[in-house]
LUMVEXMAR-969483 format. One line per field, with one value per residue (C-alpha): residue number from 1; x, y, z. Coordinates in steps of 0.1 Angstrom, whole numbers, plus 2048, in hexadecimal, padded with zeros to 3 digits. Each point is the difference from the previous one (the first is absolute). Example, Ala and Ser with C-alpha at 12.3 -4.5 7.8 and 13.67 -1.06 7.14 Angstrom:
BEGIN
num	(1|2)
east	(87B|80E)
north	(7D3|822)
up	(84E|7F9)
This chain:
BEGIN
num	(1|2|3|4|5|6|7|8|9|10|11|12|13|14|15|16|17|18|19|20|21|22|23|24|25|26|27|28|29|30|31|32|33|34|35|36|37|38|39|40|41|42|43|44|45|46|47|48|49|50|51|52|53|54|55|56|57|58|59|60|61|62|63|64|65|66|67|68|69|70|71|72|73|74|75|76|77|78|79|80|81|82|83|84|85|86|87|88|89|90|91|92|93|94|95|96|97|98|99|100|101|102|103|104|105|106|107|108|109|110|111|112|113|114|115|116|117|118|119|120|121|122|123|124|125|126|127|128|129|130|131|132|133|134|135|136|137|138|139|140|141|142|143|144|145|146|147|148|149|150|151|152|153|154|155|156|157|158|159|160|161|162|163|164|165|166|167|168|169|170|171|172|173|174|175|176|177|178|179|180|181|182|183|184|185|186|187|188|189|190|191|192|193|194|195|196|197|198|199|200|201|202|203|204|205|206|207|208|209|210|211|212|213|214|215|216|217|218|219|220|221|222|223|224|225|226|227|228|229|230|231|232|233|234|235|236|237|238|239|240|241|242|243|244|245|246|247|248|249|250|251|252|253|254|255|256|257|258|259|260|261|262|263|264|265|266|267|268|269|270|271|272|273|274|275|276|277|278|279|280|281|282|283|284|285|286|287|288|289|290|291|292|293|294|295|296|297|298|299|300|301|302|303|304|305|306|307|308|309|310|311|312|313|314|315|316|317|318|319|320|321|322|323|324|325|326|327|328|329|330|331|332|333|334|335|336|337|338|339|340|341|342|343|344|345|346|347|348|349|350|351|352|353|354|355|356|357|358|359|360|361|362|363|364|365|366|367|368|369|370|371|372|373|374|375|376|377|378|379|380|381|382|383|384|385|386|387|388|389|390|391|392|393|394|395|396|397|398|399|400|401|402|403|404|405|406|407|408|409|410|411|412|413|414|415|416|417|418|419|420|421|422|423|424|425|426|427|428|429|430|431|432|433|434|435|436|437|438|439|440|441|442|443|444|445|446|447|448|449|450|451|452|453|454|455|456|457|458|459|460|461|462|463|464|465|466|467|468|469|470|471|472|473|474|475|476|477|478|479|480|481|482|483|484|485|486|487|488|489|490|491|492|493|494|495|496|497|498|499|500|501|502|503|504|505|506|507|508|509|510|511|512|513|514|515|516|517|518|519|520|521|522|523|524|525|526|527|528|529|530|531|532|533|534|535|536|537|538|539|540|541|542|543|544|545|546|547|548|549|550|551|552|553|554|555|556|557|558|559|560|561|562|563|564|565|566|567|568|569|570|571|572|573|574|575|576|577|578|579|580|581|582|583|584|585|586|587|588|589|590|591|592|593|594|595|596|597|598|599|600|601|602|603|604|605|606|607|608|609|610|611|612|613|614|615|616|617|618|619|620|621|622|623|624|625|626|627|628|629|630|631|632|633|634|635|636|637|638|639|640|641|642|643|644|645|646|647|648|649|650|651|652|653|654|655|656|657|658|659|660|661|662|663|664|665|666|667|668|669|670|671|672|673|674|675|676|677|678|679|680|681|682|683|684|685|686|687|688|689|690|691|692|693|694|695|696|697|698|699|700|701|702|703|704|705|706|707|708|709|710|711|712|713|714|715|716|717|718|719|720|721|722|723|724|725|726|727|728)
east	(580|7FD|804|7F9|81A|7F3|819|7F4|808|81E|826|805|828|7FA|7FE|818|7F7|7F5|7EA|7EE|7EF|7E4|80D|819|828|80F|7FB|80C|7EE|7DB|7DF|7E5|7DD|7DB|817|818|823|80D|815|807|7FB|821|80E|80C|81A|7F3|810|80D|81A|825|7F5|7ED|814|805|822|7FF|7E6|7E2|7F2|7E1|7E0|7DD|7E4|7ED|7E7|7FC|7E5|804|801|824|80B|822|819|81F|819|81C|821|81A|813|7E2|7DC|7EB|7DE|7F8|7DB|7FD|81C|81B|817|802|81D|7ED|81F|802|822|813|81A|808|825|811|828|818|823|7EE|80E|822|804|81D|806|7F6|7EA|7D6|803|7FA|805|7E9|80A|7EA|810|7EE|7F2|7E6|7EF|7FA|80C|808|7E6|7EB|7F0|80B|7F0|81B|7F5|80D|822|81A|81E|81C|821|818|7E3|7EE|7DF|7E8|7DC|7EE|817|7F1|7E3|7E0|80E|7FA|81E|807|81C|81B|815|805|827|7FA|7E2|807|809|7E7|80A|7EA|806|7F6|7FA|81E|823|814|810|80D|824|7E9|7EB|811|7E5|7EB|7DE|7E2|7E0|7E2|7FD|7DB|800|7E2|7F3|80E|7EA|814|810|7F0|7FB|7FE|826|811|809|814|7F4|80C|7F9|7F0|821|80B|805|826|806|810|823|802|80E|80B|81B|809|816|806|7F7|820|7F8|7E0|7E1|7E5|7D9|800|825|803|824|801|825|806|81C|7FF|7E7|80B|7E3|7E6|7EF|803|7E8|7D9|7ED|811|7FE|817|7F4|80F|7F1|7DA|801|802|811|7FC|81C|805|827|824|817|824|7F0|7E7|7DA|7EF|7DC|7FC|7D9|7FF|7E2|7F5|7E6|7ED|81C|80D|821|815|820|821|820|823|800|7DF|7F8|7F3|7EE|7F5|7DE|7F9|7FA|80B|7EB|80B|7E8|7EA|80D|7F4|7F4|7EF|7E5|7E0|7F6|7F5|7FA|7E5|803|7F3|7DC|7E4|7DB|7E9|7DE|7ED|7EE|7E7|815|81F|817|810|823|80F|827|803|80C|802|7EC|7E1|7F6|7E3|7FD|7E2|7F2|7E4|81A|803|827|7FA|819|817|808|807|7F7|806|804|7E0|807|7F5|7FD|817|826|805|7E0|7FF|7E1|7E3|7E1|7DF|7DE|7E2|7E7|80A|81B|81F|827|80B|824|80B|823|806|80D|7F3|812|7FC|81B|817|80A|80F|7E0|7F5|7E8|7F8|7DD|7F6|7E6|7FC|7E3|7F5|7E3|7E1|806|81F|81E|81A|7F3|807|800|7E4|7E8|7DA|7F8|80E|802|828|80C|816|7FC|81D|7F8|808|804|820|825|7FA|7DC|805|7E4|7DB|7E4|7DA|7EB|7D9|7FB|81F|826|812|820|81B|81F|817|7EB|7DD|7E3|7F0|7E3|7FD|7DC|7F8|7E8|801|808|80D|814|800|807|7F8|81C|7F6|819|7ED|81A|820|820|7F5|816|80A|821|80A|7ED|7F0|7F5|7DE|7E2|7D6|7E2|7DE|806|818|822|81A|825|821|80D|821|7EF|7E2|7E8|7E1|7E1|7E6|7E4|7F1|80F|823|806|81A|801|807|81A|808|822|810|81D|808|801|808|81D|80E|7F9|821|7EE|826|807|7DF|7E2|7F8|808|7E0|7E1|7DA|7E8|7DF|7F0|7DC|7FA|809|7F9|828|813|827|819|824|81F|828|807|822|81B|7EF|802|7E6|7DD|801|7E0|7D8|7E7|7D8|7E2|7E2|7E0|7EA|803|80E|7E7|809|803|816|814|80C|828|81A|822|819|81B|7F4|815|7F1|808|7E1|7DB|7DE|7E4|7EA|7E6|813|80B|7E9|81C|816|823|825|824|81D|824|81F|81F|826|80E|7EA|7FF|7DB|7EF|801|820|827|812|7E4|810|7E2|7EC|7DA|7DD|7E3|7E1|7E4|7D9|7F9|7DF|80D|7FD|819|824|813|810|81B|816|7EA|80B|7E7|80A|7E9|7F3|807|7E2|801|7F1|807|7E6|809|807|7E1|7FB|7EB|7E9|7E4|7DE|7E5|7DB|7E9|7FE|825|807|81B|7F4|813|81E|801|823|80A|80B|80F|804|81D|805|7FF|813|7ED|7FB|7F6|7F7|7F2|7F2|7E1|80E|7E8|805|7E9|809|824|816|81B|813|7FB|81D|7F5|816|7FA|81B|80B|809|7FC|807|7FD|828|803|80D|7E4|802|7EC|7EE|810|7ED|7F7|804|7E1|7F9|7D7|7ED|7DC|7FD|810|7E8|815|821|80C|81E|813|7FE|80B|804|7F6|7F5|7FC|7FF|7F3|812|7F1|813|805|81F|7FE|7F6|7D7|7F3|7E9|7E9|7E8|7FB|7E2|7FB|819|7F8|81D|7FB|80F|804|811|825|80D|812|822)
north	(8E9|7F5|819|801|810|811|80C|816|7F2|807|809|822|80A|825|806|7EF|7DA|812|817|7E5|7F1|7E7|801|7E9|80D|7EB|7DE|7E7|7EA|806|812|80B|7F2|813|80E|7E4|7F7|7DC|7EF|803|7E2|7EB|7FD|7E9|805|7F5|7F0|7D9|7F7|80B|816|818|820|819|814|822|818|7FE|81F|7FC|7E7|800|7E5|7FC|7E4|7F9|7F9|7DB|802|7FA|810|817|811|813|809|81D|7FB|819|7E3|7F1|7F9|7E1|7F3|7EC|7E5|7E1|800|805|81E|807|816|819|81D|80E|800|81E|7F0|7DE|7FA|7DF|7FC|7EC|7FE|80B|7F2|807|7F2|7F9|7E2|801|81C|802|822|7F8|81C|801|813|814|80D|823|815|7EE|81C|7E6|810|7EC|7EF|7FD|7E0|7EC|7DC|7E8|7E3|7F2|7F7|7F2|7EC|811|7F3|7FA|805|7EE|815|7EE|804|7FB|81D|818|7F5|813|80E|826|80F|823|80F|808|818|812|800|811|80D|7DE|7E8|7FA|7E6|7E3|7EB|7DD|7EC|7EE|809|7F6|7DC|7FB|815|81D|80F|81A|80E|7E1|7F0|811|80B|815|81B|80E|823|807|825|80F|80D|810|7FA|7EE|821|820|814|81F|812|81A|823|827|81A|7E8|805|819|81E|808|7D8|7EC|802|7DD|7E6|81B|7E6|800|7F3|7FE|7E5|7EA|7F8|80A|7EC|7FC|7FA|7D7|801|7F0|802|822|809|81C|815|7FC|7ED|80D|80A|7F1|7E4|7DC|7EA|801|815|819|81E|816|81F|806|81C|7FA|7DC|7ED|7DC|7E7|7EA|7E7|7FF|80F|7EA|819|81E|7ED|7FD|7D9|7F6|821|80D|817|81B|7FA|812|80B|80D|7FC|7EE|815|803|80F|80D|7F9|818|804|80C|7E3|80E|7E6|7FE|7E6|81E|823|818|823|819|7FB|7DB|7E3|7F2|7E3|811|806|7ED|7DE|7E6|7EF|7D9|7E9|802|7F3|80D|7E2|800|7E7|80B|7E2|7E2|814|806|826|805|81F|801|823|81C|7E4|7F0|7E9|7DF|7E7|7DA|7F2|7E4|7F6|7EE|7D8|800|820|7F7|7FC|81D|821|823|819|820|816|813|821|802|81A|7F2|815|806|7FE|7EE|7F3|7F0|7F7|813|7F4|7F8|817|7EB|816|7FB|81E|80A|817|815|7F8|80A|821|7ED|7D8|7ED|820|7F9|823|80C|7EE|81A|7FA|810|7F3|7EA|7E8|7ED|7E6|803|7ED|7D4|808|7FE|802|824|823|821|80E|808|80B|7DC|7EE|809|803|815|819|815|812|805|822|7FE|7E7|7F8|7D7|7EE|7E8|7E7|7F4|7E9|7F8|810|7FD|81A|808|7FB|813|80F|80D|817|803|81E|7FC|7ED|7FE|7E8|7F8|7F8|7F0|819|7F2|814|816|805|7DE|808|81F|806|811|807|7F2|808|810|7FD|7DC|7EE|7DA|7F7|7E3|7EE|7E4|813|800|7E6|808|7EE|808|821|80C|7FF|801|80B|80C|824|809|813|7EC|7E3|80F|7F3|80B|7F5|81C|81C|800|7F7|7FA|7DD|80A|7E6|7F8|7F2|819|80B|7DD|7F7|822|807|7DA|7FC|805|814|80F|7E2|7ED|812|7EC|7E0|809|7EC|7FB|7E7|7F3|7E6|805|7DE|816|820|80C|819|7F4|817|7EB|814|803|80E|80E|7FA|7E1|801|7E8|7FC|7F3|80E|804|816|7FE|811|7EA|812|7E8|80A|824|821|821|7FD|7E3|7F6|7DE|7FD|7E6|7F9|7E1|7F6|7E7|803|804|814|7FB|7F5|7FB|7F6|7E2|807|7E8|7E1|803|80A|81F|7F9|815|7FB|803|809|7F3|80F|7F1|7E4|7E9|7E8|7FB|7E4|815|813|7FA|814|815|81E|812|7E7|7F4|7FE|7ED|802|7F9|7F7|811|7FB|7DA|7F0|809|7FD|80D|7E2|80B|7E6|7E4|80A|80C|817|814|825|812|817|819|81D|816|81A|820|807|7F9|80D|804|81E|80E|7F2|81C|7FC|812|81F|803|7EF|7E5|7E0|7E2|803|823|805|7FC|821|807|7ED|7E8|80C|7DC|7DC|7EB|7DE|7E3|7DF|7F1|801|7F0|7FD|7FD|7F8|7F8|7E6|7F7|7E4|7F1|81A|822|817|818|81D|815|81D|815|822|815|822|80B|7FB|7E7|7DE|7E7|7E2|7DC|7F3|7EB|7E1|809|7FD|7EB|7E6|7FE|7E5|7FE|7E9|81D|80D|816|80D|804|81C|819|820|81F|821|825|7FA|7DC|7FF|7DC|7EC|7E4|7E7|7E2|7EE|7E6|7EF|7F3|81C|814|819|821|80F|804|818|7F6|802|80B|7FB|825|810|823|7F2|823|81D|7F3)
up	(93D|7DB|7E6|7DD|7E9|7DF|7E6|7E1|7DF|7E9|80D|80B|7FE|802|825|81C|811|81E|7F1|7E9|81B|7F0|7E0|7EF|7F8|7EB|7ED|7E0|7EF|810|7F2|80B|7F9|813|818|80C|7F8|7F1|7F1|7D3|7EF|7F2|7DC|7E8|7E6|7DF|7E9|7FD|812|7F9|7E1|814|802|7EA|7F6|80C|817|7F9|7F4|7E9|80A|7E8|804|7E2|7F1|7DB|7EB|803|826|807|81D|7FE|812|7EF|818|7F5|814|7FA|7E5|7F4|7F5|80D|7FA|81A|7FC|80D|81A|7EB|7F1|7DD|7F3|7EA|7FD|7E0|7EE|7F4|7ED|7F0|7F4|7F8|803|7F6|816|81C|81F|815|822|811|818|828|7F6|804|7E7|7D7|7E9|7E1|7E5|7E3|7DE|807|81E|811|813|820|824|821|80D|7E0|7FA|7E5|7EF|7F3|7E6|7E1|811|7EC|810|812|7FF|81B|81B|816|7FA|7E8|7F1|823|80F|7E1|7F2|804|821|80B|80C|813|7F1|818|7F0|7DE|7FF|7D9|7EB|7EB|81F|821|819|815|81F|7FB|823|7FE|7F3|7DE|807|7D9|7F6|7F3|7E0|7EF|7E9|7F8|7FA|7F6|811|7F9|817|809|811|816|803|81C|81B|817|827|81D|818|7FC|7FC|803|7E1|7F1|7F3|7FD|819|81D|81B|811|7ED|7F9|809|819|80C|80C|7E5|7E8|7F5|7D7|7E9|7DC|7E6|7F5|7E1|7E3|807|7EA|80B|804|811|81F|806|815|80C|819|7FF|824|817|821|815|7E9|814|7F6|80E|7FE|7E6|7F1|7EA|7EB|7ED|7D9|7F3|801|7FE|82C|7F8|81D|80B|81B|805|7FA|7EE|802|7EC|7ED|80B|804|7FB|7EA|7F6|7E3|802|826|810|7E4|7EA|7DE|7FB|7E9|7F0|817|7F5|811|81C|806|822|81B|81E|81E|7FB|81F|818|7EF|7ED|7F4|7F5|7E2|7FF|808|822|811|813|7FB|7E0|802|7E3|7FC|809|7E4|7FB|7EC|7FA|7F9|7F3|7E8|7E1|7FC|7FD|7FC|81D|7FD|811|7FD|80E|81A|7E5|7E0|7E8|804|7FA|7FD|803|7F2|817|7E9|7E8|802|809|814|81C|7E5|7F5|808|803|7E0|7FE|7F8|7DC|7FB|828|812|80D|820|818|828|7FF|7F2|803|7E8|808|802|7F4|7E4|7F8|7F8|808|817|804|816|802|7DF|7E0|7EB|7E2|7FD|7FC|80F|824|802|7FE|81F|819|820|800|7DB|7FD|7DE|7F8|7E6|7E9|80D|7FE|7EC|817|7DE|7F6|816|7E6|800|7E3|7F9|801|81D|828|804|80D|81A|822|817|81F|812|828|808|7F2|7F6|7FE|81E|7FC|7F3|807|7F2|815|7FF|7E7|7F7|801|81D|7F6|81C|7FA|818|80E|7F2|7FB|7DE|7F2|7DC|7F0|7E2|7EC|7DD|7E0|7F9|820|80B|827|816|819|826|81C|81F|818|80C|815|803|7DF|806|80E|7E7|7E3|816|820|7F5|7FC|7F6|817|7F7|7F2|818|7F9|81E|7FA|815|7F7|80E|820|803|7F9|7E8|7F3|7E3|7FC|7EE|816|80D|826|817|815|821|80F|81D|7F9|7E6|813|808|7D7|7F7|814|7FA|7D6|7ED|7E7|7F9|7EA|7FE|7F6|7E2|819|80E|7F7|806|801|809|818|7F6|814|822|7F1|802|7EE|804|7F8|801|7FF|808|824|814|7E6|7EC|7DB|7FF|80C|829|80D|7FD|80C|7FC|7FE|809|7ED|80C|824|7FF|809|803|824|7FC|7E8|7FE|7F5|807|7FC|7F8|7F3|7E0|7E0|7E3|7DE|7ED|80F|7EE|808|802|7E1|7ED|80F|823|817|800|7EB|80B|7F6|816|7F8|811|7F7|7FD|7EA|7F9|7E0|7FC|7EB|7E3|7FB|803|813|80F|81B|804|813|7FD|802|813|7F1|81D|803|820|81A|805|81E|81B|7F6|7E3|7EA|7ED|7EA|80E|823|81B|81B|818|7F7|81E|807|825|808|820|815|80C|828|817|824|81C|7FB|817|7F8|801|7FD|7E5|819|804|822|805|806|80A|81B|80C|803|7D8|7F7|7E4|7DF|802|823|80F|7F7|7F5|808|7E8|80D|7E3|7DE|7EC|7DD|7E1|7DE|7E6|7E3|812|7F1|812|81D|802|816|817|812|819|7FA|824|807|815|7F0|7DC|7F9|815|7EF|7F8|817|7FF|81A|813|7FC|7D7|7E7|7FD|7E4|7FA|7F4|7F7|823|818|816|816|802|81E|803|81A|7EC|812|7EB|800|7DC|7EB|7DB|7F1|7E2|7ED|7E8|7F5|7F7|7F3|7DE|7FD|817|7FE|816|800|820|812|824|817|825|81B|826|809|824|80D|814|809|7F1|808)
């Protein structure tokens, strides 16, 4: 006879397919609306046409209107600073340095790499971003004014603290420059590396060190901080291909090949430390894979990727570089998109985060500096903040509202957002919320909560005076009092998240359209973001919370208050040369309006979003009436004791565009591999009827998909013609 097959809403990965009977296991790309599962809604990059990506991962997005009504987005990559209004990206970056040079070119023929030369240190590292105008003629070369002028370049090497190389897309075709032409040379602030890495510090290995790699050598040859020459007495054993590392007293250099004794593609002061002067003999320890006690050692520091903090005071955009200085970028000016952001004055140069309350109106930093302008004074738990409408002015006296808190219960601040009442500030272990109170103390500070502090600085979003966030061991919510989001998929995200390299990879955002909390995040070994998981408010109880899962990329997500539909960025890593920047290695960004139509249109080209979710195990069970007695065929016993027999099916969609796939997954016990039937799978159209099939299993688990491009569906109550067919 016909049967109707229910499923509860959400995914549920924390029990086994067979025992999830009438529940749903696993999915990508679907949500759930009153109950039912469908399809997400498509995307569009933004952006015109072959000038729509951006240099870098994206890892800052802020929506803001200004007075005069213009819409804006400014979007933080780890190279640079856009505004983005009216379909089209401005390059907002602030510059650090400006230096003009005269015999500034050497190239040499049948080669893409040009040497520039300064007459002093520079201060600019590999991979810095660099603006080249005011070019003057270069002779015996066939590079011109169109190869130079007003062209961004990521610097490819820095051979010398007065020399930095470039590739240009094509190679030299004159006889050479030897130290000619001039350029003007515009150094943007750094920000800092695409993902999250590794990084060196004391006391974090094994205690009395490793015995594997324990190679050394000595120094041939005195070296002072900016050398780049580094000869070995001997380079037997040290490896010479990839990334490496040697150790000279505290300072790790990187190197990327052995020339005879002497190191290629040398990096002075990597991972975090000082490049120093060494004598002739110094001792050089192999610092790819060794670590001897009190040394050095790879494990269990990481270093921050390249981050920004975006707010706007009024008609002023506030950027704030991970652990640097801050900017602002003044949209309201006539010739806005032409210029750039400037550094604050009087503000602090080395804070974590930051973000302007309201309505109150002051310019919060937070692990900051106890002395402006000192960046060795940078704390972890200190918070900074402006006096009232005056983001230029933060000591505090008997007349203003500056002023300064530490907070007590965690090692580093980790995040904070504007709450309802008040802005919620996490630590690493601890929640705290920070309340504007007026003179003279400005803000009261509460801890609201412990043992729940926020996993990285993005991992947490506000909707009507709840906030939502991702701790290391758990997904928490306050909304006045601290709770715990039960989840029905936490091992599945917990045990696959590569929070070992990639907590601050981990971001949040909001789909107040669906009511969705989306946390996006690096899984297995991924350095970059690869998956999703949601929480869907609108439809989640206490009895039943509603999560899914997915694999959509996305570093940065906000919401649709601004422009009507949500807005996300997503990074793709490698060598790529995009629109904007020469010589790009560390890949680029997307930036997406999301909730449109079907299919996702990327670089003018539309392809499908694949959307499938899959049930749990269903069997036959005994029927039994409300006083306990079976009903139906008296000779079921047992549950999952007989095959199974399907026949047929009813399907029922509601709102279906084009095909929709249907499965119907076999097995007959729980480790048993899944099996089609044999006449599925089965492509559905809004004119099938029936379905006729030959479906014989001890337990049948149902997948729906679609897969193709301009489809659609949302499922309704599907109807399966099921009969007992034996135990064998």
């Amino acid at each position: 006879m016909l049967q109707k097959i229910g499923f509860q809403p959400g995914i549920n990965k924390q029990i086994t397919e067979t025992g999830a009977e009438g529940q749903w296991t696993d999915c990508d790309n679907v949500r759930f609306r009153y109950g039912i599962p469908e399809k997400i809604g498509g995307w569009n990059q933004l952006g015109a046409l072959n000038s729509n990506e951006l240099t870098g991962a994206g890892r800052g997005l802020h929506h803001f209107v200004n007075t005069a009504g213009r819409r804006y987005a400014i979007i933080g990559t780890n190279r640079i600073l856009y505004a983005f209004s009216g379909n089209v990206f401005y390059d907002i970056h602030p510059i650090k340095t400006t230096t003009t040079l005269t015999s500034a070119f050497t190239t040499t023929n049948g080669s893409a790499s040009v040497t520039i030369t300064f007459s002093t240190a520079h201060g600019i590292s590999p991979n810095d971003i660099i603006l080249l105008d005011n070019f003057t003629t270069i002779t015996d070369s066939n590079f011109g004014a169109s190869d130079f002028d007003d062209k961004k370049f990521m610097v490819t090497s820095v051979p010398t603290g007065t020399t930095l190389t470039i590739t240009m897309p094509s190679a030299e075709s004159g006889s050479g420059a030897t130290t000619s032409g001039g350029i003007r040379v515009q150094h943007y602030y750094p920000v800092g590396t695409p993902v999250q890495e590794k990084g060196f510090g004391w006391g974090l290995g094994t205690y009395g060190g490793e015995d594997t790699g324990a190679v050394t050598t000595t120094l041939n040859g005195a070296i002072d901080a900016s050398t780049t020459t580094i000869v070995l007495t001997s380079a037997t054993q040290f490896p010479n291909t990839g990334t490496n590392f040697v150790l000279i007293g505290t300072e790790m250099i990187q190197y990327t090949g052995i020339s005879s004794n002497t190191l290629t593609g040398v990096t002075r002061g990597a991972r975090g430390t000082t490049a120093a002067s060494h004598s002739d003999g110094a001792t050089i320890t192999n610092g790819t894979d060794y670590a001897a006690w009190n040394e050095q050692t790879a494990e269990g520091l990481a270093l921050d990727p390249g981050m920004w903090s975006l707010d706007n005071f009024g008609d002023k955009a506030i950027c704030l570089i991970h652990d640097g200085p801050v900017f602002s970028w003044d949209s309201s000016l006539g010739n806005a998109t032409e210029t750039r952001a400037a550094i604050i004055t009087g503000a602090p140069t080395a804070s974590r985060h930051m973000l302007v309350s309201t309505p109150d109106r002051h310019l919060v930093f937070f692990g900051t500096e106890t002395t402006i302008g000192d960046t060795s004074t940078q704390d972890d738990m200190f918070i900074r903040f402006s006096d009232q409408e005056d983001i230029n002015t933060y000591t505090p006296t008997a007349t203003n509202t500056a002023g300064t808190q530490r907070l007590a219960d965690g090692s580093q601040i980790r995040g904070a957002i504007r709450g309802r009442d008040a802005i919620l500030v996490w630590t690493d272990t601890a929640l705290f919320t920070q309340r504007f109170v007026g003179q003279p103390f400005t803000f009261a500070f509460s801890q609201v909560g412990t043992h729940c502090g926020l996993v990285g600085q993005n991992a947490c979003v506000e909707v009507d005076g709840a906030a939502y966030w991702m701790s290391e061991n758990g997904f928490f919510r306050y909304g006045g009092k601290l709770e715990s989001l039960p989840c029905l998929v936490e091992d599945h995200v917990y045990n696959d998240i590569n929070l070992a390299s990639g907590n601050q990879m981990v971001s949040a955002g909001l789909n107040n359209l669906f009511g969705e909390v989306i946390w996006f995040y690096p899984s297995g070994t991924s350095d970059v973001v690869n998956k999703q998981v949601t929480y869907n408010y609108f439809d989640s109880s206490p009895q039943r919370p509603v999560w899914t899962v997915g694999t959509l990329a996305r570093t940065m997500w906000r919401d649709s208050a601004v422009f009507g539909t949500p807005h996300a960025l997503e990074y793709t890593a490698g060598n790529d040369s995009s629109f904007d920047v020469v010589g790009n290695t560390e890949g680029r960004t997307a930036y997406y309006e999301h909730e449109i139509g079907t299919d996702q249109n990327k670089n003018g080209t539309i392809t499908a979003v694949l959307a499938n979710i899959s049930s749990g195990d269903f069997d036959i069970s005994q029927r039994r009436s409300i006083t306990g007695q079976t009903t139906g065929a008296a000779d079921l016993r047992g549950d999952g004791e007989f095959l199974m027999k399907i026949r047929r099916f009813i399907p029922d969609f509601i709102s279906q565009t084009g095909a929709t796939r249907v499965t119907l997954q076999l097995k007959n016990y729980p480790n048993s591999t899944q099996a089609s039937s044999p006449l599925g799978p089965f492509d559905i159209t809004s004119a099938t009827t029936k379905v006729d099939t030959r479906a014989r299993a001890r337990a049948i688990s149902l997948k729906i998909e679609n897969t193709a491009a301009s489809q659609s569906w949302k499922l309704g109550t599907f109807r399966l013609d099921i009969q007992p067919d034996g135990r064998r």
